[in-house]
DOBA-614728 format. One record per residue: residue in one letter; x, y, z of N, C-alpha, C, O, CB in turn. Coordinates in steps of 0.2 Angstrom, whole numbers, padded with zeros to 4 digits, always signed. Glycine has a CB too. Layout:
N
AXYZXYZXYZXYZXYZ...
//
This chain:
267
X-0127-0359-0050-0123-0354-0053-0118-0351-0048-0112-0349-0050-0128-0348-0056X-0121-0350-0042-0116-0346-0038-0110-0351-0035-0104-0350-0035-0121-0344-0030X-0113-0357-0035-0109-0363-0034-0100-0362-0038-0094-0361-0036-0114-0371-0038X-0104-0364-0046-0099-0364-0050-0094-0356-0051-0088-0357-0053-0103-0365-0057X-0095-0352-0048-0094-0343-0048-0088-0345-0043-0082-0346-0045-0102-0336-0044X-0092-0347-0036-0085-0346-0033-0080-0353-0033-0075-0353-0031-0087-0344-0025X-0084-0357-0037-0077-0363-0038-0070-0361-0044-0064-0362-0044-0082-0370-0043X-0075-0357-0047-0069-0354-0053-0065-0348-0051-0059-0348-0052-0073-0349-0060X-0068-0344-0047-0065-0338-0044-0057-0341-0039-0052-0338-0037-0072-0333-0041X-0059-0347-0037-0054-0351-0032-0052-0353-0036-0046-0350-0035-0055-0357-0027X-0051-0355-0043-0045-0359-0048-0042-0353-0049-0037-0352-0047-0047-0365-0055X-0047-0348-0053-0041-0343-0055-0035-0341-0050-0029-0341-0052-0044-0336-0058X-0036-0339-0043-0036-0335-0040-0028-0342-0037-0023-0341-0034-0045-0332-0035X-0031-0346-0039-0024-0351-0036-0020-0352-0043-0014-0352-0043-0028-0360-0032X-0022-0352-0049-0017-0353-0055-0015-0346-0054-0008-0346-0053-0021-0354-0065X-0019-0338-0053-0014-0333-0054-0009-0331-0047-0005-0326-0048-0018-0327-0057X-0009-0335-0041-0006-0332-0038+0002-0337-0037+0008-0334-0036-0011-0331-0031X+0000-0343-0039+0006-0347-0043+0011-0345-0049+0017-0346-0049+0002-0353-0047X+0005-0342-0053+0010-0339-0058+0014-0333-0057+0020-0332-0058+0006-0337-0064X+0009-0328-0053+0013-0321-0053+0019-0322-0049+0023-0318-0049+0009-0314-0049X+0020-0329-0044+0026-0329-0039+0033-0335-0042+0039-0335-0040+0021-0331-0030X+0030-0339-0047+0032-0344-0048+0037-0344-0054+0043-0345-0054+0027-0348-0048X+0032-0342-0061+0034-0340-0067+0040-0337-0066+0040-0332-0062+0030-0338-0071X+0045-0338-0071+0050-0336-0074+0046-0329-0076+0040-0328-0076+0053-0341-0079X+0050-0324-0077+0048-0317-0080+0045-0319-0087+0039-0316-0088+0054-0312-0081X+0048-0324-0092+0046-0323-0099+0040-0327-0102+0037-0327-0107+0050-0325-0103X+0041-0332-0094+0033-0337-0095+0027-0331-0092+0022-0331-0096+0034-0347-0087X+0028-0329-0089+0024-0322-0087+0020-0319-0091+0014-0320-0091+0028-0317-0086X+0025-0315-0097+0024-0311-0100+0020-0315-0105+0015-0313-0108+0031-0308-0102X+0024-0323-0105+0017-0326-0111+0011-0328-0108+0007-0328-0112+0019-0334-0115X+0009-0330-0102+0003-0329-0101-0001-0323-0102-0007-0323-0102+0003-0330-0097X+0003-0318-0102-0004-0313-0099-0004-0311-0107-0009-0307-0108-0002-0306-0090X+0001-0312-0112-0002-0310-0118-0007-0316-0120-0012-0313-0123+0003-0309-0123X-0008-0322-0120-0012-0327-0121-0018-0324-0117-0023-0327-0119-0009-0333-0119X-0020-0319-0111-0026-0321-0109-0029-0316-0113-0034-0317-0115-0027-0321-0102X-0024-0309-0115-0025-0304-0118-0027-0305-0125-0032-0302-0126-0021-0301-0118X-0024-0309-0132-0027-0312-0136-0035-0314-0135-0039-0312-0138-0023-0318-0136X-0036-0318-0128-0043-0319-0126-0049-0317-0126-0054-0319-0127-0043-0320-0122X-0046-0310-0122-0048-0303-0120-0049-0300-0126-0053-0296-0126-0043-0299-0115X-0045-0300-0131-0043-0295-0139-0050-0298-0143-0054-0294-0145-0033-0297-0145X-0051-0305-0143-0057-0310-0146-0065-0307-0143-0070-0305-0146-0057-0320-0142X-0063-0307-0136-0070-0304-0134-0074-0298-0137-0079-0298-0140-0069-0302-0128X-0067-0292-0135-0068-0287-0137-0070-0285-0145-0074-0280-0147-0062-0286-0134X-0066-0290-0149-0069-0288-0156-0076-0290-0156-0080-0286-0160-0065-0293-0162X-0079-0295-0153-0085-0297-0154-0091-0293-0154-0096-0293-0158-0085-0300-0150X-0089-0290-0148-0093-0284-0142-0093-0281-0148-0098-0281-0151-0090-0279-0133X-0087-0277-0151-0088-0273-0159-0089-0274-0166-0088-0272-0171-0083-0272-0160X-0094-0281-0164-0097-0283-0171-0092-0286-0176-0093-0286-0182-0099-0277-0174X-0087-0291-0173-0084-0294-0180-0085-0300-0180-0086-0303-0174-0076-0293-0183X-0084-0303-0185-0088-0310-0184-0079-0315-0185-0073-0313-0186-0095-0311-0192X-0081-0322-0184-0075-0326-0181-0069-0324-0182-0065-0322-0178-0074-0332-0181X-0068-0325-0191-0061-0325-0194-0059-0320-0193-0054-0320-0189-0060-0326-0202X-0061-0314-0194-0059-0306-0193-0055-0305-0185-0050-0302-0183-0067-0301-0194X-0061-0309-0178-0060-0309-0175-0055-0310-0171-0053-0307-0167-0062-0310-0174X-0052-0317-0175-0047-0321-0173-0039-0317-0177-0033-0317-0175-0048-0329-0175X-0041-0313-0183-0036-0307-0186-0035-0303-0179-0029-0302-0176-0040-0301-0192X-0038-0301-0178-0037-0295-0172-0036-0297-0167-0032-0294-0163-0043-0290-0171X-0039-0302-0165-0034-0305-0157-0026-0305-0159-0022-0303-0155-0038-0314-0155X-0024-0309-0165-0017-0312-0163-0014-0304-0166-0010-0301-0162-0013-0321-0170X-0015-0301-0168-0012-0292-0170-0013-0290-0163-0007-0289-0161-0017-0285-0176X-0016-0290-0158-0017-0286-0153-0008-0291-0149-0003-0289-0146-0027-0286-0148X-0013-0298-0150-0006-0300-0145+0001-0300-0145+0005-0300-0141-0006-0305-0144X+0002-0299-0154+0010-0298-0155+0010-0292-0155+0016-0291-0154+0014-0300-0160X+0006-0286-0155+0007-0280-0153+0010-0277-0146+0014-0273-0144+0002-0278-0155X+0006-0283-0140+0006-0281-0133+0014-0287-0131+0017-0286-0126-0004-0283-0128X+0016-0293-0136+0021-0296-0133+0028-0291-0135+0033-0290-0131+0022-0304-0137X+0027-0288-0141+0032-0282-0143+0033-0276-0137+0038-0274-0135+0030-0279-0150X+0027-0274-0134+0028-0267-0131+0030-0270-0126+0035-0267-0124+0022-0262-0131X+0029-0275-0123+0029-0278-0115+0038-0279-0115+0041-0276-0111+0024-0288-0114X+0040-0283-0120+0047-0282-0122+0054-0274-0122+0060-0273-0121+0047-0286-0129X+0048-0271-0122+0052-0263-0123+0052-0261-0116+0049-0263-0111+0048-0257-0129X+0056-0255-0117+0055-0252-0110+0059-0243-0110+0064-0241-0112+0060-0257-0104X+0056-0239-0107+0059-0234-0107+0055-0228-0110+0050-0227-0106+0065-0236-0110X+0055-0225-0115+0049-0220-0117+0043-0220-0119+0038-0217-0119+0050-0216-0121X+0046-0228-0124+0040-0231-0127+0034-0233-0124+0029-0232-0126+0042-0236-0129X+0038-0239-0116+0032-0239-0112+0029-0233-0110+0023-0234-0110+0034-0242-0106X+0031-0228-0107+0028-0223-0105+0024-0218-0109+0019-0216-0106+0032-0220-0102X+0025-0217-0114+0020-0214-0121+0014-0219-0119+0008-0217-0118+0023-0216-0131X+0015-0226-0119+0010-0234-0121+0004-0228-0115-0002-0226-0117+0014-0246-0116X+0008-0227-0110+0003-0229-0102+0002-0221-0103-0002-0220-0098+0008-0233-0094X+0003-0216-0105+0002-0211-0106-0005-0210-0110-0010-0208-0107+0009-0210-0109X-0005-0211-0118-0008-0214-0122-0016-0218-0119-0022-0216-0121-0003-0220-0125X-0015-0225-0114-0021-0225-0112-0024-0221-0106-0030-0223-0104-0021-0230-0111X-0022-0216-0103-0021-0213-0099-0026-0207-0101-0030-0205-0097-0014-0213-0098X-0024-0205-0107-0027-0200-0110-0035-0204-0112-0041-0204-0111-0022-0196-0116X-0032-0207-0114-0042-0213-0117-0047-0213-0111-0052-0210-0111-0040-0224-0119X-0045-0217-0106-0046-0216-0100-0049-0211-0095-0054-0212-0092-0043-0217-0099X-0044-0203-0096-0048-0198-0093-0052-0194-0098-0056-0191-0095-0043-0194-0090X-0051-0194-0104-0053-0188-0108-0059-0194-0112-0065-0192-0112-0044-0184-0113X-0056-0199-0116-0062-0200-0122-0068-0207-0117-0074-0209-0119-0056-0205-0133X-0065-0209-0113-0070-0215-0111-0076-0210-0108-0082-0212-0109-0067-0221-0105X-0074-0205-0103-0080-0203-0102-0085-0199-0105-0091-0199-0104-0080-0201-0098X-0082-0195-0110-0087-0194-0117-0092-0200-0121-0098-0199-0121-0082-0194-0124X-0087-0206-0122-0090-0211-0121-0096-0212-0120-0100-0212-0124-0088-0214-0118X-0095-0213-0111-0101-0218-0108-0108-0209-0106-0114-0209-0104-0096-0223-0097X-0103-0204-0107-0110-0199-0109-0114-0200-0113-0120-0202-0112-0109-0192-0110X-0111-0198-0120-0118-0198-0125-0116-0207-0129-0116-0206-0135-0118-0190-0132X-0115-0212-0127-0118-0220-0128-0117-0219-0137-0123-0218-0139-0128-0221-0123X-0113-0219-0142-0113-0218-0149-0114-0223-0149-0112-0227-0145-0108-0216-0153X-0118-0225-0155-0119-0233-0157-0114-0230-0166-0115-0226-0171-0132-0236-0158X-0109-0236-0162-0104-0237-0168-0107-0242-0173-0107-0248-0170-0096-0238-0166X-0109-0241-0182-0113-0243-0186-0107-0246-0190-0108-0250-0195-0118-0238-0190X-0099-0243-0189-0093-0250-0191-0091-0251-0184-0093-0250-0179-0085-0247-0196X-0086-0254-0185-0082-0258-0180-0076-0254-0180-0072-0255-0176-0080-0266-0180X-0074-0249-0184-0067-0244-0183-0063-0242-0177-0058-0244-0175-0067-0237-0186X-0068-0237-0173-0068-0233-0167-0068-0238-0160-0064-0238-0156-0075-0228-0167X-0073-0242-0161-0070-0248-0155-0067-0254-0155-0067-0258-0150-0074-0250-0153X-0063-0254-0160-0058-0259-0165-0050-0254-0161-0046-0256-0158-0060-0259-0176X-0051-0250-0162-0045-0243-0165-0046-0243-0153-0042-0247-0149-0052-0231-0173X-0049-0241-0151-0052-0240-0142-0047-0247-0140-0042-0248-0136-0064-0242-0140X-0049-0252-0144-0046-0259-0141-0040-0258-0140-0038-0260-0134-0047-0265-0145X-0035-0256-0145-0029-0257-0146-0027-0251-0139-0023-0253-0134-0027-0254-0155X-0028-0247-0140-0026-0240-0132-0025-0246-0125-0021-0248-0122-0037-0231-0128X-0034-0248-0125-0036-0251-0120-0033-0259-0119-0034-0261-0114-0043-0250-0120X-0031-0263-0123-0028-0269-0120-0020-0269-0123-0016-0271-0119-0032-0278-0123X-0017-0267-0126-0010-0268-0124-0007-0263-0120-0003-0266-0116-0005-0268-0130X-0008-0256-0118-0004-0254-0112-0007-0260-0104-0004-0261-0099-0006-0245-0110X-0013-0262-0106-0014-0266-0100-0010-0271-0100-0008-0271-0094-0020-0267-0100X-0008-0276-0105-0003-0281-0105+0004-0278-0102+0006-0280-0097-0001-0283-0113X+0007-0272-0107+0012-0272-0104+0012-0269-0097+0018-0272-0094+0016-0269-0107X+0008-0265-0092+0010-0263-0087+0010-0270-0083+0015-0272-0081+0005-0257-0083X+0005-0276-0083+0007-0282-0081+0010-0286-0080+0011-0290-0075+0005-0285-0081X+0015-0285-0087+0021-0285-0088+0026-0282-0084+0029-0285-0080+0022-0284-0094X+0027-0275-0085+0033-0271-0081+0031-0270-0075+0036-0267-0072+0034-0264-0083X+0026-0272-0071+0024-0270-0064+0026-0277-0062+0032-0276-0060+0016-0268-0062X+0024-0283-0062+0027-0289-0061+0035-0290-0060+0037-0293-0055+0025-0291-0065X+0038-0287-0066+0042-0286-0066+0049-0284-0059+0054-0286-0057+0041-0284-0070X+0044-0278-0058+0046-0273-0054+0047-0277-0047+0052-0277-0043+0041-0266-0055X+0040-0280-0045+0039-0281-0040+0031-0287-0040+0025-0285-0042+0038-0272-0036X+0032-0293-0039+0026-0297-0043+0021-0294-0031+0015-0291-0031+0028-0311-0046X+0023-0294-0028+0021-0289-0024+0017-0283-0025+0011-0283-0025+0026-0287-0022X+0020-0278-0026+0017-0271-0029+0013-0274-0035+0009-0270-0037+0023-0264-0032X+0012-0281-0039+0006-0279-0045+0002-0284-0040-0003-0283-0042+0007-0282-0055X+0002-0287-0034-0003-0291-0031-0008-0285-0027-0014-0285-0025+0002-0295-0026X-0002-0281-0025-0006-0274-0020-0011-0268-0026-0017-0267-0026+0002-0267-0017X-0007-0267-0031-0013-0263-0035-0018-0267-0038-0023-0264-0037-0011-0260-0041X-0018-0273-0041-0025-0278-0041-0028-0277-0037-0032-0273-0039-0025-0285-0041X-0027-0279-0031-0030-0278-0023-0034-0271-0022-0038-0270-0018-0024-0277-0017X-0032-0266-0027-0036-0260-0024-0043-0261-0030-0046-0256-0030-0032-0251-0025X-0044-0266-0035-0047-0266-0039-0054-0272-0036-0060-0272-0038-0042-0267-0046X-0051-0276-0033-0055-0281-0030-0060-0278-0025-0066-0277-0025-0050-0285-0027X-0054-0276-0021-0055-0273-0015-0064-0268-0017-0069-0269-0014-0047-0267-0012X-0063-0264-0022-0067-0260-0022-0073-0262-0026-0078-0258-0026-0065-0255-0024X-0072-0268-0029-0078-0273-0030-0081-0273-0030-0087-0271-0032-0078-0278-0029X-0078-0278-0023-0081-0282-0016-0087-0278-0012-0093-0279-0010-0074-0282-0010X-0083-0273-0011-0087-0265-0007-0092-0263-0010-0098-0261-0008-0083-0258-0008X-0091-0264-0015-0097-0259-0020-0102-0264-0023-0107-0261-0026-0094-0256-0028X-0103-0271-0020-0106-0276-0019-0110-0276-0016-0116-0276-0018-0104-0279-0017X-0107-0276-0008-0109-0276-0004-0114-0271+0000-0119-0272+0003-0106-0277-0003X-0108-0264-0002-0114-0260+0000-0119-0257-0005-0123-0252-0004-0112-0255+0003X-0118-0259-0010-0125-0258-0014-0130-0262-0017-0134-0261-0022-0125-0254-0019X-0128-0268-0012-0134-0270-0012-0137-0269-0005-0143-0269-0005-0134-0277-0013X-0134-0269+0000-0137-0266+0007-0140-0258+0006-0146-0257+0006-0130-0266+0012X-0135-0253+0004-0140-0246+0005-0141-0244-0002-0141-0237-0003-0136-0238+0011X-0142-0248-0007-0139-0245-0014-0148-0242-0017-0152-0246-0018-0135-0253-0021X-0148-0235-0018-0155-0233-0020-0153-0230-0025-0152-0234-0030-0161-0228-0014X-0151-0223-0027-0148-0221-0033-0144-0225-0037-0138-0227-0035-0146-0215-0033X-0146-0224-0044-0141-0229-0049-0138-0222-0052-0139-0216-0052-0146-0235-0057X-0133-0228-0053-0125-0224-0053-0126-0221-0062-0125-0215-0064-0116-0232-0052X-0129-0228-0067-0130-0226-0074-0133-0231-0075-0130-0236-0077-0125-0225-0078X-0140-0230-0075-0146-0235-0076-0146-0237-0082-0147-0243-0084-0153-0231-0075X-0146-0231-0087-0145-0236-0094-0140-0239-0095-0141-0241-0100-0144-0232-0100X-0134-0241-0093-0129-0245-0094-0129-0250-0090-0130-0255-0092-0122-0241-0094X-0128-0250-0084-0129-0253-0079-0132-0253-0075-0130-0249-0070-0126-0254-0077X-0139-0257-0075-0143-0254-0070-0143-0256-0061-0146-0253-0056-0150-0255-0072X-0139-0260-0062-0137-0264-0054-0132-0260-0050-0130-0261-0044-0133-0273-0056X-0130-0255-0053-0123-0251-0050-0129-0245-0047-0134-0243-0050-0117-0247-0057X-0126-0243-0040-0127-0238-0037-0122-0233-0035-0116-0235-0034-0131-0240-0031X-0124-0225-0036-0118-0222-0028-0118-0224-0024-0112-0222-0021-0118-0218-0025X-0121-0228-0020-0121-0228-0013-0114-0233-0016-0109-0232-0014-0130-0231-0008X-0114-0238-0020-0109-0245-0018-0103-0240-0022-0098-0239-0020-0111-0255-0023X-0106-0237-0025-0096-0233-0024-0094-0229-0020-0088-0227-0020-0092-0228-0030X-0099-0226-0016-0096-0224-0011-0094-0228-0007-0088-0227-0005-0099-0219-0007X-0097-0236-0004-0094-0242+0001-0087-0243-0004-0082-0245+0000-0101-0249+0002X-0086-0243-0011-0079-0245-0014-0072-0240-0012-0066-0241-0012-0080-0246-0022X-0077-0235-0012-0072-0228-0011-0070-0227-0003-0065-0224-0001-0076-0220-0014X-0073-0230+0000-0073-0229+0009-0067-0236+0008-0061-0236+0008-0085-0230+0015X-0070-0240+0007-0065-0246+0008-0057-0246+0004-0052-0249+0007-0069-0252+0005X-0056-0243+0000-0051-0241-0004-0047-0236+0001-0041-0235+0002-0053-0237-0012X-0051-0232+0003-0046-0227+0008-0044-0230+0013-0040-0228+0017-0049-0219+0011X-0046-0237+0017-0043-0240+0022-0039-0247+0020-0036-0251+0025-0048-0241+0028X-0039-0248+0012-0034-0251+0012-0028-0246+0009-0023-0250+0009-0036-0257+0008X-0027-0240+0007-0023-0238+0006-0019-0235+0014-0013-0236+0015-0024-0234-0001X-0023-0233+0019-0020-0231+0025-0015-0238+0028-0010-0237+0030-0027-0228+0031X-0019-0243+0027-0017-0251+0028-0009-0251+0022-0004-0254+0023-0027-0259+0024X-0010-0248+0019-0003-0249+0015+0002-0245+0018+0008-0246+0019-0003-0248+0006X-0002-0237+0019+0005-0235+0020+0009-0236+0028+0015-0234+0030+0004-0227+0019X+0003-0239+0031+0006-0241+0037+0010-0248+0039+0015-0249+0043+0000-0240+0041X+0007-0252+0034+0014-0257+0033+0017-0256+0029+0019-0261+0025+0013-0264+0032X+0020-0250+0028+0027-0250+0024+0027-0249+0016+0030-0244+0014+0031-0258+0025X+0025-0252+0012+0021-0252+0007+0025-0247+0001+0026-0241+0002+0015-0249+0009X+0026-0251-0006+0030-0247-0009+0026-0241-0011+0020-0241-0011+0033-0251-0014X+0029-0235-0013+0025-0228-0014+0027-0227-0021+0032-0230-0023+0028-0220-0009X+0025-0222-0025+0028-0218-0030+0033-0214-0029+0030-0208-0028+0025-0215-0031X+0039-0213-0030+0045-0210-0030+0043-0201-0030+0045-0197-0026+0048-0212-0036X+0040-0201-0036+0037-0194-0037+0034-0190-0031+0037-0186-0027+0030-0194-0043X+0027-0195-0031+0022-0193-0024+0026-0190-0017+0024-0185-0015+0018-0200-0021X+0032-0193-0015+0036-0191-0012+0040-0186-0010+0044-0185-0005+0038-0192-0012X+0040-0181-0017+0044-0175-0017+0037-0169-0013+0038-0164-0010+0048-0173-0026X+0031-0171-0015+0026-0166-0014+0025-0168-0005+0025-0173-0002+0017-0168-0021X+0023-0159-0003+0019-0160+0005+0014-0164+0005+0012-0167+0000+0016-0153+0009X+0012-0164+0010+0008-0170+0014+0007-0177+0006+0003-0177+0002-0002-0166+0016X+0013-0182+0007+0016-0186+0002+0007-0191+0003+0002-0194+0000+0025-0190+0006X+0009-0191+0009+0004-0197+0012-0003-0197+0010-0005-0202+0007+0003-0197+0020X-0006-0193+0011-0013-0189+0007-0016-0189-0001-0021-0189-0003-0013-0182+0007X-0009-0187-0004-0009-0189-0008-0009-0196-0013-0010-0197-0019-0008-0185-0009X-0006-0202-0008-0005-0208-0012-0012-0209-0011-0015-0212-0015+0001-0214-0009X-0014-0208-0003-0023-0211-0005-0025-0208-0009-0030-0211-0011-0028-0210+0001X-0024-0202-0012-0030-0201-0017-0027-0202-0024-0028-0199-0029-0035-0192-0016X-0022-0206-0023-0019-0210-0030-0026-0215-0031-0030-0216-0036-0009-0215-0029X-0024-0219-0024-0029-0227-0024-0034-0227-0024-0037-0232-0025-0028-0232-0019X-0038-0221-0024-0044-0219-0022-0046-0218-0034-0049-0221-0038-0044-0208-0015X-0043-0212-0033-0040-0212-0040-0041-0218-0047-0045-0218-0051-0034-0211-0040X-0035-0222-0044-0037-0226-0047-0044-0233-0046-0046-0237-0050-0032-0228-0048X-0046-0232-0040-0052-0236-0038-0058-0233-0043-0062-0238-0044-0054-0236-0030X-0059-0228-0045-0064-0224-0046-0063-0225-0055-0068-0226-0059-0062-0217-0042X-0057-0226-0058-0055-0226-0064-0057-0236-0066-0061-0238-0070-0046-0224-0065X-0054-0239-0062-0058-0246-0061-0067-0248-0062-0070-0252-0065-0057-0249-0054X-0069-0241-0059-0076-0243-0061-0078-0239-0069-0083-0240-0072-0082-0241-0053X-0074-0234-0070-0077-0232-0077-0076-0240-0082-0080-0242-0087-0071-0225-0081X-0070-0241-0079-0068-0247-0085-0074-0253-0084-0075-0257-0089-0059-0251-0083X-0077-0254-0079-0084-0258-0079-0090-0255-0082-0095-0258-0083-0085-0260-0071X-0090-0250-0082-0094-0245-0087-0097-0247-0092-0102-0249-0094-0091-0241-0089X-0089-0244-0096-0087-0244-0102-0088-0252-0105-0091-0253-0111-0080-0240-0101X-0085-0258-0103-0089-0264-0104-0095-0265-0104-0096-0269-0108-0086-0268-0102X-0101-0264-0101-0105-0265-0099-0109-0260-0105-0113-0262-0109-0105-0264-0091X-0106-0254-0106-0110-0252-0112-0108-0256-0119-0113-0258-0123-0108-0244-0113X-0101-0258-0120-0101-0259-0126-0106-0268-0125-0107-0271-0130-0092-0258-0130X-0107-0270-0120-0109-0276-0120-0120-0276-0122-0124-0279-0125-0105-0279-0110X-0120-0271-0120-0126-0267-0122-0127-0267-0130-0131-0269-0133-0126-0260-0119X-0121-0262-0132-0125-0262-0138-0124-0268-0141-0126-0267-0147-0124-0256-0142X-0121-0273-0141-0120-0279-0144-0125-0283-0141-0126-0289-0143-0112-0282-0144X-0127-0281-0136-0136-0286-0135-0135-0293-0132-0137-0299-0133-0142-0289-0144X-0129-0291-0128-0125-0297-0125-0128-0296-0117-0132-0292-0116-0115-0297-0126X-0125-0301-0112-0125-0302-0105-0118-0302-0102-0117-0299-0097-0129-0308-0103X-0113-0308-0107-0108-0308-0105-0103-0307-0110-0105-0307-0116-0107-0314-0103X-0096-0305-0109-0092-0303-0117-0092-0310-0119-0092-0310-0125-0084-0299-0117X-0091-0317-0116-0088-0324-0118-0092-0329-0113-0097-0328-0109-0079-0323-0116X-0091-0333-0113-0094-0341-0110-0087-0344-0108-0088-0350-0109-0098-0347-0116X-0081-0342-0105-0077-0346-0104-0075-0349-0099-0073-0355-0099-0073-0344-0106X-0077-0344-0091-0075-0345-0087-0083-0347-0083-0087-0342-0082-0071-0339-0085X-0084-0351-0082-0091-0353-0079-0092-0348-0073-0087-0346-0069-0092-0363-0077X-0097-0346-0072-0102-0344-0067-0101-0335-0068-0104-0330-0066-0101-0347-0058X-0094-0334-0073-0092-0325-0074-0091-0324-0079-0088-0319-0080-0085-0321-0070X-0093-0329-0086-0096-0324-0091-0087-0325-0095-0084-0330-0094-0100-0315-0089X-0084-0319-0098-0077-0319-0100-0075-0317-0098-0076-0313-0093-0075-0318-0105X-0068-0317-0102-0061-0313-0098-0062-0307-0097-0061-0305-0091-0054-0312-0102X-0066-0303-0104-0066-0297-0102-0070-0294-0095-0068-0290-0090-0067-0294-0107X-0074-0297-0095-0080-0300-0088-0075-0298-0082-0077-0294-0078-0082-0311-0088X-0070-0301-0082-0066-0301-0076-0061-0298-0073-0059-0298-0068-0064-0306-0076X-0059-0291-0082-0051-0290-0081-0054-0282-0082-0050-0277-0080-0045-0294-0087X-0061-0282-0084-0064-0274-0086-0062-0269-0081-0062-0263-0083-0072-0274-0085X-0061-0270-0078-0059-0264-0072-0051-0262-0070-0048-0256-0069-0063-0267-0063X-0049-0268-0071-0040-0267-0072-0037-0264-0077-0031-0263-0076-0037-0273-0071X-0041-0263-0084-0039-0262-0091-0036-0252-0087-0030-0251-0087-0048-0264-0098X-0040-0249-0086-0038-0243-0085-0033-0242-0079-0029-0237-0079-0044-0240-0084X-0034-0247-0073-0028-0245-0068-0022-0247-0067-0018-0243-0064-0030-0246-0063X-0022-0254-0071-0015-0255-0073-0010-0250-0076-0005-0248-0073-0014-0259-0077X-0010-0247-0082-0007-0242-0086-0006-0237-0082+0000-0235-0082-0011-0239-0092X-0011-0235-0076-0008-0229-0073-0007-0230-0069-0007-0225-0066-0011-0224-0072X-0005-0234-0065-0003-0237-0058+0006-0241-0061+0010-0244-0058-0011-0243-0055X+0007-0239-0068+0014-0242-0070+0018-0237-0071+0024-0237-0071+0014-0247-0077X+0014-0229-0073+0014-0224-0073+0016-0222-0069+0022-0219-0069+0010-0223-0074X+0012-0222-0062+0015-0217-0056+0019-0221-0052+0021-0218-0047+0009-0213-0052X+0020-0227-0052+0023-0231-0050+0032-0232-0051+0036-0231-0048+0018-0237-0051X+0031-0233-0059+0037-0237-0063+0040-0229-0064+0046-0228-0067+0035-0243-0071X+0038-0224-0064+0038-0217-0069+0047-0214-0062+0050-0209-0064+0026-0210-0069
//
């Protein structure tokens, strides 16, 4: 298993660093709606619909997210806005009191917030700078990695035992400690910033506790899958990717940080 884990994690990690530098912009845009489609399949699943329906709702999510990715200007920013508010305000309601949804509406209706602003910010961030979407990925990894590692080394209190019982504080504090020295690591090599962030005193202070910010919003979005993967009595959202389960499996944490990192970034 571990074998196959890190054999896949080298193919993607070489198909996507090919793509983000290589592709044309529009071949781009069609990947990452094609992975999203993927991701939209999963997701209906985790919400209880069965194939045909499934496969309804994946291709609506994807021409929904190939249309928004194509737009630009208030529309995007409502999009990223929109998940932004799901994100701060209704996922952690959410993952407090755990609703067991008896339709599929509410987490059908959740899907749509949560994967097309994610398409398009991958879309418009790429765009912008396939650089700056390599660096914000990086604060998603990065805090992974951390939270891996140190909680399996000092990890004694679980972070949310009923949802995930393998998560500690201790490993988000090692993701959060690591996140603040890769963002010191950014601002010291130069590193694009937020425009905005710049007009405010101490500019610098506050981009770390952007990346900190959004490292911390990455692990709700691992949460928040991890519950809906629970109440559907699953392990993995998909079988696609040998040794990591599915897309969503892999993109769960970026669903929330993209949108706002296109936000304070592109804004």
């Amino acid at each position: 298993m571990l074998k196959a884990r890190i054999l896949t994690a080298a193919v993607l990690l070489g198909v996507f660093l090919a793509a983000l530098f290589l592709l044309p912009q529009a071949g781009w845009n069609g990947l990452v709606v094609a992975v999203l489609a993927m991701a939209a399949w999963e997701w209906a699943g985790l919400a209880g619909l069965r194939a045909a329906r499934r496969g309804v709702y994946a291709a609506a999510i994807a021409m929904a997210a190939a249309w928004v990715a194509r737009e630009s200007g208030a529309l995007l920013g409502w999009t990223y806005i929109a998940a932004g508010a799901f994100w701060l305000v209704l996922a952690p309601v959410w993952l407090w009191r755990r609703p067991i949804f008896r339709i599929p509406v509410i987490p059908l209706a959740a899907g749509v917030i949560v994967l097309v602003p994610s398409a398009a910010a991958m879309a418009a961030l790429r765009e912008s700078s396939p650089g700056l979407l390599l660096a914000i990925m990086a604060v998603v990894w990065i805090s992974d990695t951390a939270a891996y590692f140190f909680g399996h080394r000092f990890g004694r209190r679980k972070l949310a035992a009923a949802i995930s019982p393998g998560k500690t504080w201790e490993g988000v504090y090692g993701a959060l400690a690591a996140v603040t020295v890769y963002a010191i690591g950014w601002l010291a090599a130069g590193g694009s910033q937020p425009a905005a962030l710049r007009e405010f005193p101490l500019a610098q202070l506050w981009f770390v506790m952007l990346l900190i910010g959004l490292a911390a919003l990455g692990v709700m979005g691992d949460l928040l899958e991890s519950q809906m993967k629970r109440q559907a009595g699953v392990k993995d959202s998909g079988t696609v990717l040998p040794g990591h389960g599915g897309i969503l499996d892999r993109i769960d944490a970026l669903l929330p940080v993209l949108p706002l990192a296109a936000l304070a970034f592109l804004s």
